[in-house]
N, C-alpha and C positions, 0 to 999 in steps of 0.2 A: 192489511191491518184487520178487515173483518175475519178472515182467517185465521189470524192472533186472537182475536176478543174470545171468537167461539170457541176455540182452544183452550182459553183461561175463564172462560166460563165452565165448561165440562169440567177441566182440573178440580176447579173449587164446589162443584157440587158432586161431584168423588169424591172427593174428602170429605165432605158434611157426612156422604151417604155412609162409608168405615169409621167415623171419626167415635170415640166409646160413649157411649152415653153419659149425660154427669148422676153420679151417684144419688139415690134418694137419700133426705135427710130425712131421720129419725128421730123426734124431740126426747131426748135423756136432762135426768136432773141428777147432780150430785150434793149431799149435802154435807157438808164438809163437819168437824166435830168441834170449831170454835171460831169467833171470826178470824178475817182473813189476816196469817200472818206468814213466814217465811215455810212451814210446813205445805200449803196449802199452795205456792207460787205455782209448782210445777204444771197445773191444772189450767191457772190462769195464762201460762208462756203456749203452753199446747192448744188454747182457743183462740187464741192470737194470730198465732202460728199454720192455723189449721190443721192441725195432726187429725182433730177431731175430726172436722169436715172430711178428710180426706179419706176419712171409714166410715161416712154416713152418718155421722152422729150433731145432732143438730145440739150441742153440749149449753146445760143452764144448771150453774155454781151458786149454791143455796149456805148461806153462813150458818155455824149450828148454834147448838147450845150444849155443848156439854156430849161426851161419846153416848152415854145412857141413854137421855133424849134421840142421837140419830139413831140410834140402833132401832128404835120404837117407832122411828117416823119410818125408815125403811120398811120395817116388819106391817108397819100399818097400808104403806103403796105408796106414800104420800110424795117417796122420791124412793127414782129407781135404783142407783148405789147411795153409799156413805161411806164416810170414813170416820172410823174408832177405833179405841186402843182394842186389843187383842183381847182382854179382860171383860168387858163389857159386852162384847160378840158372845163369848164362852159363858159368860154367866148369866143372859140373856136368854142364849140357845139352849140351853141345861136346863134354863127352867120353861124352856116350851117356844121362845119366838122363832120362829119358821124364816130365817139367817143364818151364812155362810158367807164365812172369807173367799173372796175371789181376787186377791191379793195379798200378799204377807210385804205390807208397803215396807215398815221399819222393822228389822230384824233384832237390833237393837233398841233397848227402853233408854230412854234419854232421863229416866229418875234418878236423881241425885241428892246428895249432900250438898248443898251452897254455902260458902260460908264466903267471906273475905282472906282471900289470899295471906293476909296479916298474921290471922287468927293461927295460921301451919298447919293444916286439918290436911295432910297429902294420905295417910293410908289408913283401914278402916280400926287398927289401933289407938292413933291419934284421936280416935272419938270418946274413951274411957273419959272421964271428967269433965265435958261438954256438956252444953244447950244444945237444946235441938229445938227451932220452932217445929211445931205437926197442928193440922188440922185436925177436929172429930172428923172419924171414919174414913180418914184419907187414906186411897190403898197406898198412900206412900210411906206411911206408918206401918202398914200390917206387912207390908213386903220388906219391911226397913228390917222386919226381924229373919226373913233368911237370911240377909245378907250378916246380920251377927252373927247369927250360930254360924255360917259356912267360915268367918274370921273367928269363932270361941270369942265374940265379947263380952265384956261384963257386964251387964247390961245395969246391973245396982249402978253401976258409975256412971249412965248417962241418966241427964234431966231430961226429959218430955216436957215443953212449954206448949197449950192449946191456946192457939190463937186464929182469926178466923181467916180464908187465906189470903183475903188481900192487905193480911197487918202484916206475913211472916218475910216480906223484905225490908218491911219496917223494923220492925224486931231486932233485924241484923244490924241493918244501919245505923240504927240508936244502940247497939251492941248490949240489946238487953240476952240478946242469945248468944252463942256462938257462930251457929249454923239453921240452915235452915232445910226440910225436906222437899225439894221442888225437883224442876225441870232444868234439863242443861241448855234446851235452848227457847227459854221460860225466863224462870227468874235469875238465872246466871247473867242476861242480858238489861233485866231489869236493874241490877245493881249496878252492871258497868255502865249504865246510861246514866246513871246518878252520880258518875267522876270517882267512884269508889274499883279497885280490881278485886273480881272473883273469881274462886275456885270450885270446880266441881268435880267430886266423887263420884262416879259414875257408877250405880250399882252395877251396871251389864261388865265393867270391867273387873267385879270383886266377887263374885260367885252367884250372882242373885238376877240373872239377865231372863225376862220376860219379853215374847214377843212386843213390838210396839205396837206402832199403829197400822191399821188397814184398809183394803177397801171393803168392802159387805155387800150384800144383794140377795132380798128376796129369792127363797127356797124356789115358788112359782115361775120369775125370772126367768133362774139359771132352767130350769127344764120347757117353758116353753119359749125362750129367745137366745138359745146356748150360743149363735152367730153375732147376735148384738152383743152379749155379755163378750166372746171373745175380742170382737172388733174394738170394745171400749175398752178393753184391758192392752189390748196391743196399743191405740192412740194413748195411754196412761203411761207405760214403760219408756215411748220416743220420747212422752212430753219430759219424763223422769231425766232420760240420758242427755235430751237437750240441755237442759238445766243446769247438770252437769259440766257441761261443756263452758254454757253461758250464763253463771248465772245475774251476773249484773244486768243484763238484757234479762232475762224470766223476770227479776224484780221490776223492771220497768216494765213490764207488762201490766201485774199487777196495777201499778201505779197509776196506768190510765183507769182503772176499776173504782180504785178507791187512793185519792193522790195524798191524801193526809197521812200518811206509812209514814215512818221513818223508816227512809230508804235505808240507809247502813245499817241500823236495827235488823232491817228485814231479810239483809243480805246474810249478816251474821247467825242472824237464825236457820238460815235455809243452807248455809255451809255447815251446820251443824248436823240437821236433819242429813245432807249427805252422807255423815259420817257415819249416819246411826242406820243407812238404809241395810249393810250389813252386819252380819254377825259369822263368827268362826267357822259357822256350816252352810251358811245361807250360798256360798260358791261366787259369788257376785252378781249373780244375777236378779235384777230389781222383778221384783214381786216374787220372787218365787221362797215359799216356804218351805224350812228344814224340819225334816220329822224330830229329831231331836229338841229342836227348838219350842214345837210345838207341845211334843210330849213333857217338856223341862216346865214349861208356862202352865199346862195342865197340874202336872204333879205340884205347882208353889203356889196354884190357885185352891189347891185341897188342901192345902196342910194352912196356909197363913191366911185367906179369905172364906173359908167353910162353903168352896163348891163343892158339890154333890152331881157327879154324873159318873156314868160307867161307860160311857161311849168315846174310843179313843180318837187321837185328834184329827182325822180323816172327816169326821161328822160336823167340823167345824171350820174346817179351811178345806179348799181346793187348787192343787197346781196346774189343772185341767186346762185353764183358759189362756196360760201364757204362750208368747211367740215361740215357734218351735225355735 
């Protein structure tokens, strides 16, 4: 028996001696570009999950305010990625913030027409003799206009109502409008939560498709930590595919975070965002940016929001960091 113990003693401290060391953790902050709702799940299912961990990444999910805002707290250190619409990155960068996409999260813009189902608003014809609630200075206004010229509409025939944006699913509801200029997985969810059916137009489907949303990360960053930046882009893609896979489990994750969600809201939102993670060029592969796509965002950022840059879109996004 002592001949057994000293045998199963040696075994076990062989094993300690090859066994892999556990990875250092590396405190990273993400701050996401609104609080937390079904876009943002994936993040929360992957810390959960460990994806994070299991590339070193000691992961802290910061709620934002607004893409404009994260892009600013990035560019200032304050958190080492972000997530913001593609717009906001671009016109940010152009005028000088020292950021770059290190993901092309959503390929597709989730901007839409919302109206009520009722109303028959199916294609971007249907909108000649409408209401349209719009914010001031909502890019969902100024980009509402490529998607007419690429349809020839008439634009004398639609009404513009300014309202402020938390009245424009009001507006609907009370049918002072027709439709309304939002998000498909935004305020399309906010009307059907109200026992009303709606519809959304989806500008990415009628000629007017802008990158969506992404992740960002200090110019500094990416050049002196290109192995963390890649490691946290690879834990981001599994937490993406998981999600995929599961997402009523990613929503219950969230849930232990912040348990007041409404769960099915959040689901519905985040089968949305699925949908939107591609676009016609994007190949299917989650993060990864299409030059075309990028080049099409650039080009309806010049003509319909008055950016100003000569640097093509290489200077603004990177596919460098995703898994081979």
């Amino acid at each position: 028996m002592t001949i057994r113990r000293n045998a199963l003693a040696f075994a076990a401290v062989l094993a300690a001696a090859f066994a892999a060391p556990a990875m250092a953790q590396e405190a990273v902050s993400l701050r996401l570009n609104w609080y937390l709702g079904g876009l943002h799940v994936p993040y929360y299912y992957g810390k959960d999950q460990g994806y994070f961990k299991a590339e070193g990444i000691d992961l802290t999910i910061n709620e934002g305010r607004g893409s404009a805002n994260t892009v600013q707290v990035v560019a200032a250190g304050s958190d080492t990625f972000g997530m913001a619409d593609s717009s906001s990155v671009i016109g940010l960068a152009a005028k000088g913030a020292e950021i770059k996409s290190v993901m092309s999260l959503l390929n597709s813009t989730g901007f839409s027409v919302v109206s009520l189902a009722s109303t028959g608003i199916r294609t971007p014809k249907d909108l000649e003799g409408k209401s349209l609630a719009v914010s001031p200075g909502d890019p969902l206004g100024q980009l509402f206009l490529a998607l007419a010229a690429h349809n020839k509409l008439d634009m004398s025939k639609i009404k513009f109502v300014q309202v402020d944006p938390a009245a424009k699913v009001v507006a609907v509801l009370e049918k002072r409008t027709d439709a309304l200029l939002g998000g498909a997985d935004d305020q399309f969810f906010l009307i059907k939560y109200r026992g009303q059916e709606p519809h959304a137009l989806r500008y990415a489907d009628h000629g007017a498709n802008i990158v969506g949303m992404t992740i960002l990360a200090k110019q500094d960053t990416i050049k002196a930590k290109p192995d963390m930046v890649r490691r946290f882009v690879k834990a981001s893609v599994r937490s993406w595919e998981e999600a995929k896979k599961n997402p009523g489990a990613a929503v219950d994750a969230a849930l232990k975070v912040k348990s007041d969600l409404n769960r099915q809201s959040t689901l519905d939102q985040l089968i949305v965002d699925i949908e939107l993670l591609d676009s016609p060029n994007s190949k299917g592969k989650i993060g990864m940016g299409a030059q075309k796509d990028w080049e099409q965002t650039i080009a309806l950022l010049k003509q319909y929001r008055e950016l100003d840059t000569k640097n093509d879109w290489t200077a603004f996004h990177t596919n460098e960091f995703l898994p081979k």
